[in-house]
C-alpha angles and dihedrals in degrees: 000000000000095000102050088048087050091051089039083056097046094046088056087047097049106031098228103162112123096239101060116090130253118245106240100203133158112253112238110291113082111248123224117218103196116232117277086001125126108212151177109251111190117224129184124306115275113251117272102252087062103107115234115256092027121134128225136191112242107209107191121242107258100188096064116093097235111208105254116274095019099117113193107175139195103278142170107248121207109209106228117245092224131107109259087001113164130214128260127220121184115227126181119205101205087183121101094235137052120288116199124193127202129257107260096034127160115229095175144283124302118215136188122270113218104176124355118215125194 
């Protein structure tokens, strides 16, 4: 009965359902992102209970204030099959100079593909 109550509360902690999205979010160091230049940027490692292979929707994150001319869209992510593989999120700096993000910083939020359609 202990048991049960202890992984109810972690669930809820963690927010391990299936159905809740993944943080995309870039690990400590800033990144730079060179003027007129559209790059791979590496996040965090996917949980664990994501399969390898498997594809998510990255929805950018609206609420943070982008600095003008960095451009993140709304992209299909393929979870690396390696070990402690991170994620990779395409950005594009339409300015003629260098834009640095912070470390920590919320790209946006990563969702479960159930079927793709072209």
């Amino acid at each position: 009965m202990r048991f049960s109550k202890i992984t109810r509360a972690m669930d809820k902690r963690y927010n391990v359902h299936t159905n809740s999205p993944y943080i995309a979010r870039l690990g400590r160091q800033a990144v730079i992102i060179p003027k007129s230049k559209v790059i791979e940027v590496e996040c965090g490692h996917p949980r664990k209970e994501t399969v390898c292979g498997s594809q998510l929707v990255l929805q950018p994150n609206q609420e943070t204030p982008w600095p003008e001319g960095l451009i993140i869209r709304e992209q299909l992510i393929q979870i690396p099959c390696q070990d402690k593989g991170k994620i990779a999120v395409t950005v594009e700096n339409l300015t003629d100079h260098d834009i640095t993000l912070c470390g920590r910083t919320t790209l946006g939020w990563l969702y479960n593909v159930d079927q793709v359609s072209l």
